[in-house]
RODRENSE-280872 format. One record per residue (C-alpha): x, y, z. Coordinates in steps of 0.5 Angstrom, whole numbers, plus 500, padded with zeros to 3 digits. Layout:
N
XYZ ...
// end
This chain:
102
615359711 616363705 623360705 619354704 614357699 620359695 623352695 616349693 616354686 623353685 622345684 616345680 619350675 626346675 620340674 617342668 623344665 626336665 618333664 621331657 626324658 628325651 628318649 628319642 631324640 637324634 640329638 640334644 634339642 632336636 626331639 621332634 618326631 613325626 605322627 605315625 604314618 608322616 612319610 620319611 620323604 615329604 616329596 610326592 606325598 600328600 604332605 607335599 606342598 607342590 608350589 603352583 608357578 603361577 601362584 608363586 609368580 605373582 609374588 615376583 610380579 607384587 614386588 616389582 611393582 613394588 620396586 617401581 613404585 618406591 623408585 619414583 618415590 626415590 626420584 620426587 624426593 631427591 627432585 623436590 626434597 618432599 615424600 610423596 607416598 601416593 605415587 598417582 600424586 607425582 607428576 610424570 608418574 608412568 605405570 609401565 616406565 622407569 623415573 628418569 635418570 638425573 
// end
């Protein structure tokens, strides 16, 4: 009984596995087609994303901050041999300068 049990698992997973006949695809494992009416060239569509440069900016900018900030970060540890995540907490820290040079 469980033998059979076991077979019937088997083949339902072995199933669902191959449900898909792969009529249309460009080559194994690449099957995805698009909905009817997605243009061919995604470029000048509706489907174009169109990337703002001021938005994308800003990512630039957030990681420079960023950068700076673990910059001072760097230079109190090496200087005190203590982390200090809250860079407002190191002493000498600038916004608009770099951390001096040892």
């Amino acid at each position: 009984m469980k033998v059979l049990a076991l077979t019937g698992a088997m083949l339902l997973i072995a199933g669902s596995a191959f449900a898909y006949d792969g009529t249309n695809c460009k080559e194994p494992g690449n099957c995805w087609e698009p909905k009817p009416g997605y243009p061919e060239k995604v470029e000048g569509s509706k489907y174009d994303p169109q990337h703002d440069p001021a938005e994308l900016s800003k990512q630039e900018e957030a990681i420079a901050a960023m950068e700076h900030r673990n910059a001072w970060r760097v230079y109190n540890m090496k200087k005190t041999g203590s982390f200090v995540y809250n860079v407002k907490k190191i002493p000498g820290y600038d916004d608009t300068t770099a951390p001096p040079v040892n």
